[in-house]
C-alpha positions in Angstrom: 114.3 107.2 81.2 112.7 104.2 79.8 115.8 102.5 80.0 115.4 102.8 83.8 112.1 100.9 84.1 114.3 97.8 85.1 114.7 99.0 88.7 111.5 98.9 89.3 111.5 94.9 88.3 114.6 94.7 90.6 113.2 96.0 93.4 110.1 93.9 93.3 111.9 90.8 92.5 114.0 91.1 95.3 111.3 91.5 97.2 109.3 88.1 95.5 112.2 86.0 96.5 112.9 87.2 100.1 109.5 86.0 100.6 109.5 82.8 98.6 113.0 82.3 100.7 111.1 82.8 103.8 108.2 80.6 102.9 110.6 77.6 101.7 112.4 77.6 105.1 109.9 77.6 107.1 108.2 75.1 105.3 111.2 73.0 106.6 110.4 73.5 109.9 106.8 73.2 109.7 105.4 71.2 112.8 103.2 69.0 112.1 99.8 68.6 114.0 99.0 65.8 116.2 95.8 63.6 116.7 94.6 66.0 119.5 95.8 69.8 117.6 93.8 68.7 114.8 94.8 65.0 113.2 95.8 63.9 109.8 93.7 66.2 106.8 90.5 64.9 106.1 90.2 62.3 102.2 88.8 65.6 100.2 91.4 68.2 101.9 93.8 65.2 100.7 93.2 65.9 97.2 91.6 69.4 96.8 93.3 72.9 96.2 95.3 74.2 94.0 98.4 72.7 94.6 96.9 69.6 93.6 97.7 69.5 89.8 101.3 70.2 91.0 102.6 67.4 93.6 101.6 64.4 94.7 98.4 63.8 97.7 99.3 65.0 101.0 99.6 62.6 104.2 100.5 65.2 106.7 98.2 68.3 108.4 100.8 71.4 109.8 99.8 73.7 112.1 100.3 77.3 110.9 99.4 79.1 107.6 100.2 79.0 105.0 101.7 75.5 105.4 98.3 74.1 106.8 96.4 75.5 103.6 99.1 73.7 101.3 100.8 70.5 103.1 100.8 69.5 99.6 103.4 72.1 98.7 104.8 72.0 102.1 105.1 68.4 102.3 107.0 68.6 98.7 109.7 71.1 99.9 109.9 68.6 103.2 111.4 66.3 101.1 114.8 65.7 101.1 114.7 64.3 97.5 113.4 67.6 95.9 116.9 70.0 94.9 116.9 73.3 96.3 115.5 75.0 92.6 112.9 73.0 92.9 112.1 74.2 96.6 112.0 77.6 95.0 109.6 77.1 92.9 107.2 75.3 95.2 107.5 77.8 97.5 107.4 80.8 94.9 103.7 78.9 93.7 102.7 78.6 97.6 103.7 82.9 97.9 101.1 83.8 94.5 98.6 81.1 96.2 98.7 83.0 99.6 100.0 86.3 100.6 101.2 87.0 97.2 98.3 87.2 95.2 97.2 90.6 95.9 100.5 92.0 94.9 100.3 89.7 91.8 96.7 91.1 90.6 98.0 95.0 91.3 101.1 94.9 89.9 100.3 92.8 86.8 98.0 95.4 85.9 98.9 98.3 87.3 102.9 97.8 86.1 101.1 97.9 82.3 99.4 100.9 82.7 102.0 102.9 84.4 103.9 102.2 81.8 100.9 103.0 78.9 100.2 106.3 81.2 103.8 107.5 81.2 105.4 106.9 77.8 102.5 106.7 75.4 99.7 108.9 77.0 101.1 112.7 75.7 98.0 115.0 76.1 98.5 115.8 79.4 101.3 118.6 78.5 103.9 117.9 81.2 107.2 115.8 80.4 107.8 112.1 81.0 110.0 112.7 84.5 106.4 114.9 85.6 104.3 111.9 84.7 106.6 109.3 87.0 106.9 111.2 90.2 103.1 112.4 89.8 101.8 109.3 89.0 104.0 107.3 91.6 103.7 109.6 94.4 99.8 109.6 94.5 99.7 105.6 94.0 100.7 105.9 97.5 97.2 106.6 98.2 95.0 105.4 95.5 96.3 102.2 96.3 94.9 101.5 99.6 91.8 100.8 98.5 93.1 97.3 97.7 94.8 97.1 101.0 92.0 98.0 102.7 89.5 95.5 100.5 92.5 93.1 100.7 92.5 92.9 104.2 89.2 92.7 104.5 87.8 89.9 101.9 90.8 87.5 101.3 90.6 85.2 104.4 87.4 84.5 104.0 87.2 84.7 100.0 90.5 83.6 98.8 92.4 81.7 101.8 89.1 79.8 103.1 86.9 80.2 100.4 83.8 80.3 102.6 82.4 83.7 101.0 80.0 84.5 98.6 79.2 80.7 98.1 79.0 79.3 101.6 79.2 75.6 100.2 81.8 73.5 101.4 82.4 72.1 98.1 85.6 72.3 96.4 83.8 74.2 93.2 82.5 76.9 95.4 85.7 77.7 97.0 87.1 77.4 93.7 84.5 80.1 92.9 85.2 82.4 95.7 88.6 82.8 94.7 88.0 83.7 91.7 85.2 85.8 92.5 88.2 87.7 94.7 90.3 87.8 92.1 88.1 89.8 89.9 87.4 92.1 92.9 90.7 93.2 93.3 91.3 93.3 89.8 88.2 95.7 89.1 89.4 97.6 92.1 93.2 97.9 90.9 91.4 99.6 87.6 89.7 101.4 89.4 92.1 102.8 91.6 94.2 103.6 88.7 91.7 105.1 86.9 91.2 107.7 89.6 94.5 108.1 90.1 95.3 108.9 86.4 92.2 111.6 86.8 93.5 113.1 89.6 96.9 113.4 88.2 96.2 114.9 84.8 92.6 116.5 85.3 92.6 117.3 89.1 96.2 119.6 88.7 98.3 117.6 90.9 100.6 116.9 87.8 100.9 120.7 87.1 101.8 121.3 91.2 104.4 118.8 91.3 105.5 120.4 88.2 106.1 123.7 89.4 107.8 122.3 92.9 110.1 120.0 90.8 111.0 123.2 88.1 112.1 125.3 91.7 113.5 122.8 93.6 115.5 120.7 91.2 117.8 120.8 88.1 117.3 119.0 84.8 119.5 116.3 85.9 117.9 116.3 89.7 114.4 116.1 88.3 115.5 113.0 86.0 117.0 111.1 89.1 113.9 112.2 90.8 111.8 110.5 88.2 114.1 107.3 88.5 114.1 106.8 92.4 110.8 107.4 93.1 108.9 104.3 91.0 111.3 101.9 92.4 111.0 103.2 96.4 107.1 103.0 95.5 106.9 99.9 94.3 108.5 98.5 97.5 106.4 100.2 99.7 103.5 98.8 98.1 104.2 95.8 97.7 105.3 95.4 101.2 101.9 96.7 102.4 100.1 94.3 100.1 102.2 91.4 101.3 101.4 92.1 104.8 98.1 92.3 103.7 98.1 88.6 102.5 100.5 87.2 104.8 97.9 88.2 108.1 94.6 88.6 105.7 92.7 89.8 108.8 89.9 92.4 108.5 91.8 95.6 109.2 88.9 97.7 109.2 87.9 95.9 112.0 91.4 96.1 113.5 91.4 99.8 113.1 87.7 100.3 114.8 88.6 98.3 117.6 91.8 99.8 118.2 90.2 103.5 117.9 87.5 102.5 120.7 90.5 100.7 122.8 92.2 104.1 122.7 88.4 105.6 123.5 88.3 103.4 126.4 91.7 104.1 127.6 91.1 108.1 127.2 88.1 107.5 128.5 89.6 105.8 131.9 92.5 108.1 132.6 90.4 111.4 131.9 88.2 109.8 134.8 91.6 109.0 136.4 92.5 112.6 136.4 89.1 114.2 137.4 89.1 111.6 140.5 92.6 112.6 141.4 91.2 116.6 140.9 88.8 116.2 143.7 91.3 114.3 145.9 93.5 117.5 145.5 90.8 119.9 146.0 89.9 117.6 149.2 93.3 118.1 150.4 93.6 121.7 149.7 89.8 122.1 151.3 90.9 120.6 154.2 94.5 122.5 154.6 92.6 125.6 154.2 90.4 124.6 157.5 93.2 123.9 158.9 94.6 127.1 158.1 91.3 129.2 159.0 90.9 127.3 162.6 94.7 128.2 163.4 94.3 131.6 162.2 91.0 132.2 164.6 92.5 130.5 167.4 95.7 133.0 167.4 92.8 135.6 167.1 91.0 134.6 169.8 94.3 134.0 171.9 95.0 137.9 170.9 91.9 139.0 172.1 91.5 137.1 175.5 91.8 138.5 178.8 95.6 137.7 180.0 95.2 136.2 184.0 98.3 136.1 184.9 99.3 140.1 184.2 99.4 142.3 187.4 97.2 145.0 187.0 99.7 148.3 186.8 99.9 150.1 190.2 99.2 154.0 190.0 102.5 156.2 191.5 101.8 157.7 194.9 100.6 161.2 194.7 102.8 163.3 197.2 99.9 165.6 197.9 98.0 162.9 200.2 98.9 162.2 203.6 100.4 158.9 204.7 
């Protein structure tokens, strides 16, 4: 089954260069700003970041991200004297720089120890194809804590480096990232490490054991333990490169949304009870309605009728005319 690892890699290169694909054609048609959206960078943006050590200063500002946080790299790609491998790379160093570098961190150390966990770890008494589908399926969860963290820190941490050290000095923000870096890296170990606990100690290696015994063959349970790393991997790393791409607080996001959908509950339940009493109104008043018109034809049965003659008694033979 080792020989099968390689999907994994396929999967998430294909992945890595749809993006890098994306980024370097957008880069081409990456408006710059104008004098009134924001002007030309500022001398120390010129000559700061780390694209610096790889091209040359920058002259021009762009308006969206991730091409305003690296015109140097931008600019580059811009160029119609650099060859199309070379926009690839550029454009592959702007995708780890940006929205990349949380999948980077995860799966350059989470890849090793999947690997370490399945094929060399063999106390855990279940068989290799056991150990990939356990271990993949509950990454699905154990992982969001560096969505979640990712989402949370890496605008302000990593793309504007304004958080722990609030200096605007290029060493600081230099320093932030980093600092993130470590952050998700601890994280990512840490996240693994539970996972590997609740796999092997906590019995979910032993349940999916048992369903993969009923439910599949030898053969279907080796597929199974092929397919599932792969379809993993790209669900993750799709989830981390969304994560980087928008790196807004999603926590925040999430609250919000949950006390939109509050409000919105909130408005229609009020909607409803004020549309109850309008219906109770109209069935109060229908039922007047009904009650006058039903003691008006009582009343009507139970008046005195003028205009009947009152019935004329038969003459009795017996008197004299």
């Amino acid at each position: 089954m080792a020989g099968w690892t390689f999907l994994r890699y396929g999967v998430l290169g294909l992945i890595f260069l749809s993006r890098v694909w994306k980024l370097q054609s957008g880069a081409q048609k990456a408006e710059e700003e104008s004098d009134e959206e924001g002007g030309a960078p500022k001398p120390h943006e010129k000559t700061t970041g780390l694209s610096k050590p790889f091209v040359d200063k920058a002259s021009k500002s762009f308006k969206e991200y991730p091409y305003k946080a690296h015109p140097n790299f931008t600019t580059k790609i811009q160029d119609k004297n650099t060859n199309f491998v070379q926009r690839l790379v550029l454009a592959g160093c702007m995708f780890v720089l940006t929205e990349g570098i949380g999948l980077i961190i995860y799966f350059s150390l989470s890849a090793v120890m999947d690997n370490v966990a399945i094929f060399f770890i063999s106390e855990s008494g279940v068989c290799a194809t056991v150990k990939a589908v356990s271990l993949y399926t509950m990454a699905v969860v154990t992982f969001l804590p560096n969505v979640l963290l990712g989402s949370w820190l890496q605008r302000e941490m990593y793309n504007e480096g304004k958080w722990p050290f609030k200096s605007t000095q290029p060493s600081s923000q230099l320093y932030n990232k980093i600092v993130f870096v470590v952050i998700m890296a601890v994280i990512t170990v840490a996240s693994f490490s539970a996972r590997v606990w609740l796999v092997y100690v906590g019995g979910y290696a032993t349940t999916v054991d048992q369903l993969m015994r009923s439910h599949f063959n030898l053969n279907g349970r080796v597929l199974l333990a092929v397919i599932v790393p792969p379809i993993i991997d790209g669900v993750q790393s799709t989830a981390l490169i969304m994560t980087g791409s928008h790196a807004k607080p999603l926590l925040t996001q999430i609250i919000q949304g949950q006390q939109k959908m509050q409000t919105e509950v909130a408005e229609m339940h009020k909607m409803l009870v004020k549309q109850q009493e309008q219906l109770d109104t109209i069935e109060k008043i229908i039922r007047m309605a009904h009650n006058a018109e039903a003691e008006a034809v009582d009343r009507e049965d139970n008046k005195p009728h003028r205009f009947l003659r009152k019935p004329v008694d038969p003459p009795n033979p017996c008197m004299p005319f």
